[in-house]
FIKOLZA-1660 file (N, C-alpha, C; in steps of 0.1 Angstrom, whole numbers, plus 5000, padded with zeros to 4 digits):
% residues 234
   i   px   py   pz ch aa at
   1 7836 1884 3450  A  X  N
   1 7846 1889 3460  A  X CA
   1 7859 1894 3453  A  X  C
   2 7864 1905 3458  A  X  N
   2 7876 1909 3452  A  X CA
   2 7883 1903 3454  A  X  C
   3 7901 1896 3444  A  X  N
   3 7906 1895 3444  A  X CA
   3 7918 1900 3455  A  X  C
   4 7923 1893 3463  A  X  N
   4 7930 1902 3474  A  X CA
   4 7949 1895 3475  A  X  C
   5 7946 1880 3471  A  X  N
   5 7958 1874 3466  A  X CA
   5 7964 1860 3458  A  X  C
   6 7974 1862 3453  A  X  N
   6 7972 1852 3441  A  X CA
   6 7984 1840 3446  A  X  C
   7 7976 1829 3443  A  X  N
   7 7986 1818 3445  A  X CA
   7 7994 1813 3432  A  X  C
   8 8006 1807 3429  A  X  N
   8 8010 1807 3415  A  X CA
   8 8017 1796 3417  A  X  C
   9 8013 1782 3405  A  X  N
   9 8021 1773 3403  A  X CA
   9 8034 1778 3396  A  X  C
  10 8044 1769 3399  A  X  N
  10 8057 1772 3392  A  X CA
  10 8063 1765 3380  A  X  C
  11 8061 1749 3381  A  X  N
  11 8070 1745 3367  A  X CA
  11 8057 1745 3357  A  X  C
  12 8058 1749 3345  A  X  N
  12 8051 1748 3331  A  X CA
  12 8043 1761 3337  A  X  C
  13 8047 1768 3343  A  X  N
  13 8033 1774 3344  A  X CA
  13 8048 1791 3344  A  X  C
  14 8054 1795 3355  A  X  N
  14 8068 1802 3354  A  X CA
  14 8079 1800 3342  A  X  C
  15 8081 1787 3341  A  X  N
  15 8089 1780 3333  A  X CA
  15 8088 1767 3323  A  X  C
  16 8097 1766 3317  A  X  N
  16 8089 1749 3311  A  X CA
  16 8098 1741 3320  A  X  C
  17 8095 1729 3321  A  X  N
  17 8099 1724 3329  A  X CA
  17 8108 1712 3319  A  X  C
  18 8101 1703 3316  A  X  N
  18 8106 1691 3306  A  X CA
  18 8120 1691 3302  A  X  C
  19 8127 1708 3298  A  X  N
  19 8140 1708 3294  A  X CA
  19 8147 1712 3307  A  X  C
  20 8146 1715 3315  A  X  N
  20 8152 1715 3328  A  X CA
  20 8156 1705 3334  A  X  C
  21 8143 1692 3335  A  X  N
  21 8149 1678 3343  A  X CA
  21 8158 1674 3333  A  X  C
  22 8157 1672 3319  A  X  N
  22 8169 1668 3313  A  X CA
  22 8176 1673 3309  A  X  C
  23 8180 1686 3312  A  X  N
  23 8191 1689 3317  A  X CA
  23 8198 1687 3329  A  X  C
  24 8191 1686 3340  A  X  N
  24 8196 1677 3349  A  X CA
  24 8200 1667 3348  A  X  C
  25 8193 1660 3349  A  X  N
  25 8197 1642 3342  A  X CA
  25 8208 1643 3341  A  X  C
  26 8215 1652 3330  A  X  N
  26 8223 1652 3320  A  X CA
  26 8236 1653 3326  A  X  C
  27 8237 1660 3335  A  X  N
  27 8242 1673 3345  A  X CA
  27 8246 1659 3353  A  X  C
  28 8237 1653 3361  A  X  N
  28 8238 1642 3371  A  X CA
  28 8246 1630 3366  A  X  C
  29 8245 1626 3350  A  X  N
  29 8251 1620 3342  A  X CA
  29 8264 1622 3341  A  X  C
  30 8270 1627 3339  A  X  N
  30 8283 1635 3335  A  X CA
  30 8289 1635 3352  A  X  C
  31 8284 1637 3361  A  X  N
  31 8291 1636 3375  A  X CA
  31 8291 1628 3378  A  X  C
  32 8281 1614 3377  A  X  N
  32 8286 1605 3381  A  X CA
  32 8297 1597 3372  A  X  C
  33 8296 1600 3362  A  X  N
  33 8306 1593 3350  A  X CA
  33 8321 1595 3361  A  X  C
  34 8323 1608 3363  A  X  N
  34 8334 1611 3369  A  X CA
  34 8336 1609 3387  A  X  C
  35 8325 1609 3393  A  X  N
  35 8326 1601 3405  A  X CA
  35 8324 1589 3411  A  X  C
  36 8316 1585 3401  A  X  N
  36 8310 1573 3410  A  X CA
  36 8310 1562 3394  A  X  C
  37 8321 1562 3388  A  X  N
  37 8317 1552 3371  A  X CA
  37 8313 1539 3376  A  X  C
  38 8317 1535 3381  A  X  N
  38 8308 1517 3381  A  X CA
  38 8291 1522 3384  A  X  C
  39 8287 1531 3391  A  X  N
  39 8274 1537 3390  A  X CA
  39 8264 1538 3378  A  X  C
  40 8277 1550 3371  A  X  N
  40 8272 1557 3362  A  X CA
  40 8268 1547 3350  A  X  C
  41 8281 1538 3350  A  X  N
  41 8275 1525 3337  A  X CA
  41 8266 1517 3337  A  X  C
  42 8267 1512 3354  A  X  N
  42 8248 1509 3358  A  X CA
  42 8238 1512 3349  A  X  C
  43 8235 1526 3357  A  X  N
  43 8224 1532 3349  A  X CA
  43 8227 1546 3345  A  X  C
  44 8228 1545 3330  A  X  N
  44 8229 1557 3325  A  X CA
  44 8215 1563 3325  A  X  C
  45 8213 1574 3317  A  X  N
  45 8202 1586 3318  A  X CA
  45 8188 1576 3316  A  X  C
  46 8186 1565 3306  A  X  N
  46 8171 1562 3301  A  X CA
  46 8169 1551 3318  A  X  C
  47 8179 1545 3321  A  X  N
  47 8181 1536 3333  A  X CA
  47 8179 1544 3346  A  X  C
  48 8180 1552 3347  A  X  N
  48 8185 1561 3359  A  X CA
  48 8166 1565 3364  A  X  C
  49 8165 1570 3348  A  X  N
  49 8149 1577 3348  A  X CA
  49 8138 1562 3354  A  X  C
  50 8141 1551 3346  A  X  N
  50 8133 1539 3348  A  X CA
  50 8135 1534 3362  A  X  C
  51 8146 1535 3370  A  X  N
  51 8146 1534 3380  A  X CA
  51 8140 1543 3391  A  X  C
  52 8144 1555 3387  A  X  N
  52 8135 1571 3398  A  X CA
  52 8117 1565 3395  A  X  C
  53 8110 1558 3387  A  X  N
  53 8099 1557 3382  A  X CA
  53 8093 1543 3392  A  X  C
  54 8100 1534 3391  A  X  N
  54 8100 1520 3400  A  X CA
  54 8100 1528 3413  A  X  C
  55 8107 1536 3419  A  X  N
  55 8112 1540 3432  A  X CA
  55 8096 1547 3438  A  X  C
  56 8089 1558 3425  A  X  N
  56 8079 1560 3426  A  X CA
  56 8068 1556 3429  A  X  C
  57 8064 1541 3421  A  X  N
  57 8058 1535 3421  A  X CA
  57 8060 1523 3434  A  X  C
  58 8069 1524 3435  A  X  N
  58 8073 1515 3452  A  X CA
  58 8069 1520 3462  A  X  C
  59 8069 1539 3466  A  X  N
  59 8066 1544 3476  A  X CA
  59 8056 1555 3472  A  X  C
  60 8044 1548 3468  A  X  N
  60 8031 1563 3472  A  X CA
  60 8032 1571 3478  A  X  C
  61 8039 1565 3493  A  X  N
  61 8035 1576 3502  A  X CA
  61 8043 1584 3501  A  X  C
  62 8050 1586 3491  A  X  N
  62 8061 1597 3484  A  X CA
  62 8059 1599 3475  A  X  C
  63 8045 1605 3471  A  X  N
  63 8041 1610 3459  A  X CA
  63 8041 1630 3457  A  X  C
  64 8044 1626 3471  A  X  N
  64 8041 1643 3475  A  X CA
  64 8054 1650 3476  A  X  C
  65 8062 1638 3476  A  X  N
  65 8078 1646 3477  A  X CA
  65 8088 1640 3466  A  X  C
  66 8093 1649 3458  A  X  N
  66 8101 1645 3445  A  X CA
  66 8112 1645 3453  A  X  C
  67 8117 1651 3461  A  X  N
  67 8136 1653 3466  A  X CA
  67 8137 1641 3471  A  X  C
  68 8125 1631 3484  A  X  N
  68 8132 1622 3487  A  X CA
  68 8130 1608 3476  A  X  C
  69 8119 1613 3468  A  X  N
  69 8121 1600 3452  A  X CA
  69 8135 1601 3447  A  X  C
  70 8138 1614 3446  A  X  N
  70 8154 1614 3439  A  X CA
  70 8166 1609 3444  A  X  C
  71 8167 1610 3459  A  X  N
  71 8174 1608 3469  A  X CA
  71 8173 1591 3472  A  X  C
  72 8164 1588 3474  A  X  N
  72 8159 1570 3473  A  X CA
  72 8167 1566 3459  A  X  C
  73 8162 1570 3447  A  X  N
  73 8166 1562 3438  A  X CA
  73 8184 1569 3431  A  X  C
  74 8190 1579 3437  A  X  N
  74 8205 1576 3439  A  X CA
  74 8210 1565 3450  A  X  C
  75 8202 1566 3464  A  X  N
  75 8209 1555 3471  A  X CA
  75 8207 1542 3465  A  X  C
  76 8196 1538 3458  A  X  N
  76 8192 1525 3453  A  X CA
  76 8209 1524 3438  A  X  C
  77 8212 1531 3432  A  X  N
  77 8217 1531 3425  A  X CA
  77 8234 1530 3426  A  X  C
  78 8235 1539 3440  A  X  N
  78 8250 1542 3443  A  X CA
  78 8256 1533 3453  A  X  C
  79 8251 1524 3464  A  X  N
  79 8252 1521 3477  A  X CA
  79 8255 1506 3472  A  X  C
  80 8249 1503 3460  A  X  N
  80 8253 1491 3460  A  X CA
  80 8262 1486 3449  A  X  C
  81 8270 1499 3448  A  X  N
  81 8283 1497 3435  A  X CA
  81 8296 1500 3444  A  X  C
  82 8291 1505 3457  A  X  N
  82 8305 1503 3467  A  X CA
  82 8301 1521 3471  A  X  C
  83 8296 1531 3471  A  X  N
  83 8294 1540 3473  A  X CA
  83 8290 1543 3482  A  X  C
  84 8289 1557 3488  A  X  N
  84 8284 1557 3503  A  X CA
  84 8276 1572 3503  A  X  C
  85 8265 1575 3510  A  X  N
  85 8261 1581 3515  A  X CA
  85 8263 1598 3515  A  X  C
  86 8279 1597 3513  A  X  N
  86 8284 1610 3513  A  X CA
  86 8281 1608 3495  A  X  C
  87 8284 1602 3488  A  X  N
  87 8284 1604 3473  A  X CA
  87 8269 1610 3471  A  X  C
  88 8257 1601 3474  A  X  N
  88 8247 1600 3473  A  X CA
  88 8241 1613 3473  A  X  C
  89 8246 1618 3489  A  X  N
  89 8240 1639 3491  A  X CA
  89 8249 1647 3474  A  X  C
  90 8265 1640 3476  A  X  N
  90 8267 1650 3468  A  X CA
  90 8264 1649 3451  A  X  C
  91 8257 1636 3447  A  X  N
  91 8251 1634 3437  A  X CA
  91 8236 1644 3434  A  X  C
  92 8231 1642 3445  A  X  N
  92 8222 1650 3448  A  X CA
  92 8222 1664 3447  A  X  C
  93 8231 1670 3453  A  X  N
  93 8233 1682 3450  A  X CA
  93 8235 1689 3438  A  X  C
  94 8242 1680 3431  A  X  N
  94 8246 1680 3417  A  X CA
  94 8234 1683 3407  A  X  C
  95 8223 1675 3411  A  X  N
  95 8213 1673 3404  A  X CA
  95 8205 1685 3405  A  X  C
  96 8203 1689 3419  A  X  N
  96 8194 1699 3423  A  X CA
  96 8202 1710 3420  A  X  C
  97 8210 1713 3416  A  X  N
  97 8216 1727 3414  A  X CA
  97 8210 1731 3398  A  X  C
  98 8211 1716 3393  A  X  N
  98 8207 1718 3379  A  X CA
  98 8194 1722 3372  A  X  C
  99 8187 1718 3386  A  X  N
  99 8171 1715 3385  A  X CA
  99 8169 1728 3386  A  X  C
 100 8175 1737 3394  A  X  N
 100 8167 1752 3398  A  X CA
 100 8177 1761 3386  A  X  C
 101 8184 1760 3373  A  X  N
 101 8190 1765 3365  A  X CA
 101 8174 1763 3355  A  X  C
 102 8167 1773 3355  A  X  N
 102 8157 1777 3347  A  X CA
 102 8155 1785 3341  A  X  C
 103 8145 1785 3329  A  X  N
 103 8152 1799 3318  A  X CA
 103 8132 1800 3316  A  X  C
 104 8130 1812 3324  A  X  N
 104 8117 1816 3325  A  X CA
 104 8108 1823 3307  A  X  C
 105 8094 1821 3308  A  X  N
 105 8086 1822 3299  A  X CA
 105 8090 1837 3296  A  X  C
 106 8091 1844 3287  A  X  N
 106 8093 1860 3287  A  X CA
 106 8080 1866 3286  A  X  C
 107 8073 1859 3293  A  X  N
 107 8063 1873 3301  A  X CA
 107 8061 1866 3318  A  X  C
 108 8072 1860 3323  A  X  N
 108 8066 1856 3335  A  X CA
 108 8074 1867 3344  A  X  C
 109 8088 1872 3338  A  X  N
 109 8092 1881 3354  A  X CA
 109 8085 1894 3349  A  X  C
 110 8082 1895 3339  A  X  N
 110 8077 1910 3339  A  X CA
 110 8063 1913 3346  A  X  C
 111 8053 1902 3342  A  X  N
 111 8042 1897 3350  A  X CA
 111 8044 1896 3364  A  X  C
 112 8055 1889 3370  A  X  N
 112 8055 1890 3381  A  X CA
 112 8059 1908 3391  A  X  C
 113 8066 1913 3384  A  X  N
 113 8069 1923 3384  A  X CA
 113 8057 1933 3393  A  X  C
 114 8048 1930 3379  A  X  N
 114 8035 1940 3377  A  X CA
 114 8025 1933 3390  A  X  C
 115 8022 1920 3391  A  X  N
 115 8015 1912 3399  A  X CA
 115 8017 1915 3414  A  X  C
 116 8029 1918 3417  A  X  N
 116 8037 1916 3432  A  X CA
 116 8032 1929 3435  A  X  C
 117 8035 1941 3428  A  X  N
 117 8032 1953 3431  A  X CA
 117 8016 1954 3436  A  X  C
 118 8005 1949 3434  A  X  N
 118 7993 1948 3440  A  X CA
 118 7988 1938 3445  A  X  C
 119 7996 1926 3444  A  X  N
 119 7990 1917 3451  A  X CA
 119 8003 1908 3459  A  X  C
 120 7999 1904 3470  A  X  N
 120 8003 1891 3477  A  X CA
 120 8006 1881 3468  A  X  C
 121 8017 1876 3469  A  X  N
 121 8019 1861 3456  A  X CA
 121 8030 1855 3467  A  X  C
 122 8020 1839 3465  A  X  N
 122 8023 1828 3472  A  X CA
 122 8025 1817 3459  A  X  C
 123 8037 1812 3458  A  X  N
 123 8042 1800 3450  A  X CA
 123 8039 1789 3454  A  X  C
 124 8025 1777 3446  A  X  N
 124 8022 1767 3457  A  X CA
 124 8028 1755 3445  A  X  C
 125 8034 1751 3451  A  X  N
 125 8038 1738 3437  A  X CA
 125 8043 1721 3442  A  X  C
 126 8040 1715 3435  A  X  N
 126 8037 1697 3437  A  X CA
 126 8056 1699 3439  A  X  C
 127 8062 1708 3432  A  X  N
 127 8077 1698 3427  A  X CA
 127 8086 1709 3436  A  X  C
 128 8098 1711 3430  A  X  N
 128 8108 1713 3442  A  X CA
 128 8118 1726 3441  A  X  C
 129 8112 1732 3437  A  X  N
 129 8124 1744 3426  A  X CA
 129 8125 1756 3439  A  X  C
 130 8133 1755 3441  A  X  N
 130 8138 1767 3451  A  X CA
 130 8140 1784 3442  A  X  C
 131 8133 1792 3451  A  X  N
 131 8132 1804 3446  A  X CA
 131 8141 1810 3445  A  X  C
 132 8150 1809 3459  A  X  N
 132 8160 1814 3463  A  X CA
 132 8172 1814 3454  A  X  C
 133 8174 1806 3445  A  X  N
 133 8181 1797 3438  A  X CA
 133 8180 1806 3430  A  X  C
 134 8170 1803 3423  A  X  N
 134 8162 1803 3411  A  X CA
 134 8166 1822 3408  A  X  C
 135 8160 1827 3419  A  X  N
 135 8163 1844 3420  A  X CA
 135 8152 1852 3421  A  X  C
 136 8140 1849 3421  A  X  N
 136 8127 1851 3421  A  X CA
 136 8121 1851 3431  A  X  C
 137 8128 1846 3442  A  X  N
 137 8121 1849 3458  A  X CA
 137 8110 1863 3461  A  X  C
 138 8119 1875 3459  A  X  N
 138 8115 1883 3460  A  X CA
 138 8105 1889 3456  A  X  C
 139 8093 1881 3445  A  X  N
 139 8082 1886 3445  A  X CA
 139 8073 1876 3452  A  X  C
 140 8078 1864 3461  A  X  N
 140 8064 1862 3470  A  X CA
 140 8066 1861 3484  A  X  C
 141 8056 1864 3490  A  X  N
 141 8055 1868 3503  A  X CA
 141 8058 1851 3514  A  X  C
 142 8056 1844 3508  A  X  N
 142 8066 1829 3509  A  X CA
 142 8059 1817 3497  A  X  C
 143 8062 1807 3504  A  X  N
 143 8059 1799 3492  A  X CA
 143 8060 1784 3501  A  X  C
 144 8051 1773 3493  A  X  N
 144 8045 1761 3498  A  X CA
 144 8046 1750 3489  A  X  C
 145 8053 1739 3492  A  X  N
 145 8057 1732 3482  A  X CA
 145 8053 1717 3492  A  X  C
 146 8045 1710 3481  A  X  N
 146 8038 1696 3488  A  X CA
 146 8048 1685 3497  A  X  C
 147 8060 1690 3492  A  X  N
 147 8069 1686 3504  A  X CA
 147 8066 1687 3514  A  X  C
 148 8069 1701 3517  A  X  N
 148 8066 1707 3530  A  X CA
 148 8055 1708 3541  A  X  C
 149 8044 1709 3528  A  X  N
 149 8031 1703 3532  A  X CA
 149 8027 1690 3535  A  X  C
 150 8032 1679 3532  A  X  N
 150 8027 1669 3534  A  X CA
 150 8017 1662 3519  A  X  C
 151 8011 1672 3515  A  X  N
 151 8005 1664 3505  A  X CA
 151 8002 1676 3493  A  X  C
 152 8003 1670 3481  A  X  N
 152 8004 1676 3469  A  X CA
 152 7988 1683 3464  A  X  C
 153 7991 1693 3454  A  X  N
 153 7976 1692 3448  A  X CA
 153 7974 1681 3440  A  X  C
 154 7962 1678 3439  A  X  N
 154 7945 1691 3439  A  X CA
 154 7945 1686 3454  A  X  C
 155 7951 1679 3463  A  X  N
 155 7946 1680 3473  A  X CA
 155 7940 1694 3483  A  X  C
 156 7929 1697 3489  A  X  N
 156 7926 1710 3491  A  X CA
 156 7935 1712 3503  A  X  C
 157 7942 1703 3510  A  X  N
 157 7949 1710 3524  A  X CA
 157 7960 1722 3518  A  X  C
 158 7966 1721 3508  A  X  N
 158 7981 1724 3503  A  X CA
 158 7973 1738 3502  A  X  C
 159 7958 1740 3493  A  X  N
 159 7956 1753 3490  A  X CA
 159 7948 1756 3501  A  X  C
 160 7944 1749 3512  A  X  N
 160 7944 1760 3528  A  X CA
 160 7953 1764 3532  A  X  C
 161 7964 1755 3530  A  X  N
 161 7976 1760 3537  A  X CA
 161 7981 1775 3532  A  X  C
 162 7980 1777 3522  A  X  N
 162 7982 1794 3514  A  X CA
 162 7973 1799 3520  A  X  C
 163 7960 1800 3520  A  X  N
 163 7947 1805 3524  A  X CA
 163 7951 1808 3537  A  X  C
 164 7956 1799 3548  A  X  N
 164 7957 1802 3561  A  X CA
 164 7971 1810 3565  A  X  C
 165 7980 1810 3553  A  X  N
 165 7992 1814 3554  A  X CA
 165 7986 1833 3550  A  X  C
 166 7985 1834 3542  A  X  N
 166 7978 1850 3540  A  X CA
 166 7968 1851 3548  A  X  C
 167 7962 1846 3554  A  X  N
 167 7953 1853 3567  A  X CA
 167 7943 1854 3558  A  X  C
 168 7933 1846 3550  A  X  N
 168 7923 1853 3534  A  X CA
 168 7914 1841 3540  A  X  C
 169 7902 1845 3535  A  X  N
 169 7896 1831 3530  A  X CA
 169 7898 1829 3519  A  X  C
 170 7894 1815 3510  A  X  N
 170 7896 1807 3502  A  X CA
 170 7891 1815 3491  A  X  C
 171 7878 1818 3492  A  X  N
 171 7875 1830 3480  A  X CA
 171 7882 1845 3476  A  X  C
 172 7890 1845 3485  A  X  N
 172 7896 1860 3481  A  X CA
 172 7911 1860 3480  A  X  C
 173 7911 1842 3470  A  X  N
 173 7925 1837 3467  A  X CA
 173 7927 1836 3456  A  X  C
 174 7936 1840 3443  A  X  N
 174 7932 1830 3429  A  X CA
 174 7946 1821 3426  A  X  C
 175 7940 1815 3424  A  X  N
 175 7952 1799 3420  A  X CA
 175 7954 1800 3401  A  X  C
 176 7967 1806 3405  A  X  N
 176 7972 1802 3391  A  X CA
 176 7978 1788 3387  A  X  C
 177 7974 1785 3375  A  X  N
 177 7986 1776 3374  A  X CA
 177 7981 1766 3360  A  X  C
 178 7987 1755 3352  A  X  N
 178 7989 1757 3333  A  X CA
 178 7978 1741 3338  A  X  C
 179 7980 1731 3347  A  X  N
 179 7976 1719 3348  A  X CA
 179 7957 1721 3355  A  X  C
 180 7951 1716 3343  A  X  N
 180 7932 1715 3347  A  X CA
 180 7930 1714 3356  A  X  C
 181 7940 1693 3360  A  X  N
 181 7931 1686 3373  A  X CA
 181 7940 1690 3386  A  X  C
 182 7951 1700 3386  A  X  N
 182 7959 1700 3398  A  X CA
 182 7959 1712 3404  A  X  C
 183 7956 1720 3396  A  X  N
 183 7955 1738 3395  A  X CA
 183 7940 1744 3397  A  X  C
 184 7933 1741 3385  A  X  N
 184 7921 1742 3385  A  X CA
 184 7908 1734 3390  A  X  C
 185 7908 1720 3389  A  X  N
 185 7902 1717 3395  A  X CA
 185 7906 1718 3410  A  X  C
 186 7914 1716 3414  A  X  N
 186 7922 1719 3432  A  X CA
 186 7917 1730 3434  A  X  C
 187 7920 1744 3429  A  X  N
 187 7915 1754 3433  A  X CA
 187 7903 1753 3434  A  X  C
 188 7893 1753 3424  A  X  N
 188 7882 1754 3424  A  X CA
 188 7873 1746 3437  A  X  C
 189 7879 1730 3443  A  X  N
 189 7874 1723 3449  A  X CA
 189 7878 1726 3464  A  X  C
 190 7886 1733 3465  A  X  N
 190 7892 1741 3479  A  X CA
 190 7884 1752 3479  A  X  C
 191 7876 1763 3468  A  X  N
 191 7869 1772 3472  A  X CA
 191 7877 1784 3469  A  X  C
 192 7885 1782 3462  A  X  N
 192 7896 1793 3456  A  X CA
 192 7894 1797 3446  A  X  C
 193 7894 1810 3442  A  X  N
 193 7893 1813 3426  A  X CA
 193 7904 1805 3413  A  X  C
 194 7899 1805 3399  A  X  N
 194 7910 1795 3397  A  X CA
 194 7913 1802 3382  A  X  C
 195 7924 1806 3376  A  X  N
 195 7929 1810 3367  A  X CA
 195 7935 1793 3354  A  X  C
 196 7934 1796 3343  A  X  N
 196 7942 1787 3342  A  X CA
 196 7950 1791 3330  A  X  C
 197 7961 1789 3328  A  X  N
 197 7972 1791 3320  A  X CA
 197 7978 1787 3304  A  X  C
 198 7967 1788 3301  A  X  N
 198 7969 1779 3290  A  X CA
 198 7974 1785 3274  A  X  C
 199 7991 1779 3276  A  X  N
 199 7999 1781 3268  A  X CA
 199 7999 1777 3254  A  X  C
 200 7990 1761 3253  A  X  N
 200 7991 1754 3247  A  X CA
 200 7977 1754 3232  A  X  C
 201 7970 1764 3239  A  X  N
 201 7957 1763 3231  A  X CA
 201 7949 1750 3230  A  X  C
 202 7948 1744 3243  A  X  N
 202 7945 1729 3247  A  X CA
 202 7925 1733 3247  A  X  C
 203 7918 1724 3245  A  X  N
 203 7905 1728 3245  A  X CA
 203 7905 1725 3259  A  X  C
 204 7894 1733 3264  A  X  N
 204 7889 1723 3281  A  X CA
 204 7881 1714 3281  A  X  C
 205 7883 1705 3288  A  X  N
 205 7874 1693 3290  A  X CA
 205 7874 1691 3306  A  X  C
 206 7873 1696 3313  A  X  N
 206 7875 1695 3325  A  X CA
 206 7856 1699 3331  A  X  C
 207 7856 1696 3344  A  X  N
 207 7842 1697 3351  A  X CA
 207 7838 1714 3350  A  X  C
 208 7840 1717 3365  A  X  N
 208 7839 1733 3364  A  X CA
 208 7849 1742 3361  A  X  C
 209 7845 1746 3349  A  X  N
 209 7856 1753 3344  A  X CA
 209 7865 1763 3355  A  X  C
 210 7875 1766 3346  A  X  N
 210 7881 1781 3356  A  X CA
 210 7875 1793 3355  A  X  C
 211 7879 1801 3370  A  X  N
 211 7875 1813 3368  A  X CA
 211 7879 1823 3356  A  X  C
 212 7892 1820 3357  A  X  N
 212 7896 1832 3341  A  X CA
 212 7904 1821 3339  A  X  C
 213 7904 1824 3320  A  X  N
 213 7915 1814 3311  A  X CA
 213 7922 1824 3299  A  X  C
 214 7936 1824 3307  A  X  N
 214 7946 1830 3297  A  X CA
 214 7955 1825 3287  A  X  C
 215 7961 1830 3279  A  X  N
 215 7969 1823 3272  A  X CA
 215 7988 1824 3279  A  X  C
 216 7987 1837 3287  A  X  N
 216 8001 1839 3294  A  X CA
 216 8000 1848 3305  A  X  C
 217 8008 1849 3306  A  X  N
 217 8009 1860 3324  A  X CA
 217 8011 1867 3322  A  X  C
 218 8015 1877 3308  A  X  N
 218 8007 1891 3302  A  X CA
 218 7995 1892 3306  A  X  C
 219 7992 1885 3298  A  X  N
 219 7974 1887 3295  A  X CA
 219 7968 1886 3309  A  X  C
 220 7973 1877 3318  A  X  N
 220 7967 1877 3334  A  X CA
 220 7972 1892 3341  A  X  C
 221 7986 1896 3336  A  X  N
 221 7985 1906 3346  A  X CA
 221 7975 1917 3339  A  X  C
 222 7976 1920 3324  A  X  N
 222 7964 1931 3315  A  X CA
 222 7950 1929 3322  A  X  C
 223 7946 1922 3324  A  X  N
 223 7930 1911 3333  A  X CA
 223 7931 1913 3349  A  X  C
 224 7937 1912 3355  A  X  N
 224 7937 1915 3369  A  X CA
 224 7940 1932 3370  A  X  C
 225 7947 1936 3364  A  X  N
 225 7953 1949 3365  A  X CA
 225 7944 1960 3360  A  X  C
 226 7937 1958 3357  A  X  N
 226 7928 1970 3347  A  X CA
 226 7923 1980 3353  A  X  C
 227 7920 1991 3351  A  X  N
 227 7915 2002 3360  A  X CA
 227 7901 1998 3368  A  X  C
 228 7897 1988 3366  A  X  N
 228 7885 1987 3378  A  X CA
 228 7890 1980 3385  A  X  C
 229 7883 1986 3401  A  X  N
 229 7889 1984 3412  A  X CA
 229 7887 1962 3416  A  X  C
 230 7880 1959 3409  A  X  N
 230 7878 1945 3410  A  X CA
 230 7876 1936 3399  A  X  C
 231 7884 1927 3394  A  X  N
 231 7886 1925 3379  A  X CA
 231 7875 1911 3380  A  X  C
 232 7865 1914 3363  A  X  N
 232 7855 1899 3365  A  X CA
 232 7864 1886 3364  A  X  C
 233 7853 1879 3374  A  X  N
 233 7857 1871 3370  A  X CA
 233 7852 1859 3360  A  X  C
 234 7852 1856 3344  A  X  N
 234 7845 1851 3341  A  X CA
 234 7851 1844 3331  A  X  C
% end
């Protein structure tokens, strides 16, 4: 079946992600130093992290949502050094402003560029990066984040939720994105075509492979884009 619209993970897959949270961190460090210091000396950056990780591991059923893990483990950190609630959002904010300061792969806006002009692109992603922010809204038609959804990939609901959001069936969807078991196996196991990203020149070891395996989102848009009216998939 033809290709009709493309779903696309965002961190490691748009951007790297790794140098972003610690930049944050970093970001959130330095503000608390200055607002909240009996806080900040608590738990500095390696403390801060080991604690967001406890918070994780305490609440599963917040596996699907990073903003309220982050938000849980400032209140765990701040509320009980004399701090209140109002610190906590504006710690928060602090952090999230940082989070969506991202410095994209240089072939992802030009890819997106080329991608948007023929196809529908829906941003489906586990974590929390605001487009709007970010500045990139404007190549997808909206976007779905396991927050919002309720539950993360590979779960298949998150990629019907796209599927049902473009009005498509599940085959006439391709799911980008750099991660095997969350991208590609998800896609694949929802009934979605499945791209996979792979930056790293990682071997596959996964079950059913992907439908196409690139090295970048050049190469994906040269591969979808080509003068035949329906690009293989293989």
């Amino acid at each position: 079946m033809e290709i009709a619209a493309i779903t696309l993970d965002l961190d490691d897959t748009l951007w790297p992600i790794e140098p972003v949270i610690a930049r944050a961190e970093e970001r959130l460090d330095a503000w608390l130093q200055i607002h909240c210091p009996r806080a900040a000396a608590a738990y500095p950056i390696l403390s801060m992290r080991a604690l967001r990780e406890r918070i994780a591991a305490d609440h599963p059923h917040l596996a699907h949502d990073f903003t309220e893990q982050r938000r849980l483990t400032l209140e765990r950190a701040l509320i009980p050094h004399g701090y209140t609630m109002a610190h906590v959002e504006d710690a928060y904010a602090e952090y999230f402003t940082a989070r969506n300061e991202v410095e994209c792969y240089a072939d992802a806006l030009p890819a997106l560029e080329r991608l948007a002009a023929r196809y529908p692109l829906v941003s489906l992603s586990n974590g929390n990066a605001d487009l709007r922010r970010i500045g990139i809204d404007r190549f997808f038609r909206f976007s779905i984040s396991a927050r919002d959804c309720g539950v993360g990939k590979p779960d298949p609901a998150i990629f019907r939720a796209a599927c049902e959001g473009l009005n498509l069936p599940a085959g006439a969807v391709l799911h980008v994105g750099d991660d095997a078991q969350l991208d590609v196996a998800g896609a694949n196991a929802a009934g979605l075509k499945s791209a996979w990203l792979n930056r790293n020149d990682a071997l596959w070891i996964g079950a059913a492979p992907p439908h196409i395996h690139v090295k970048n989102l050049h190469e994906l848009a040269e591969r979808l884009l080509q003068p035949a009216a329906s690009p293989a998939l293989a």
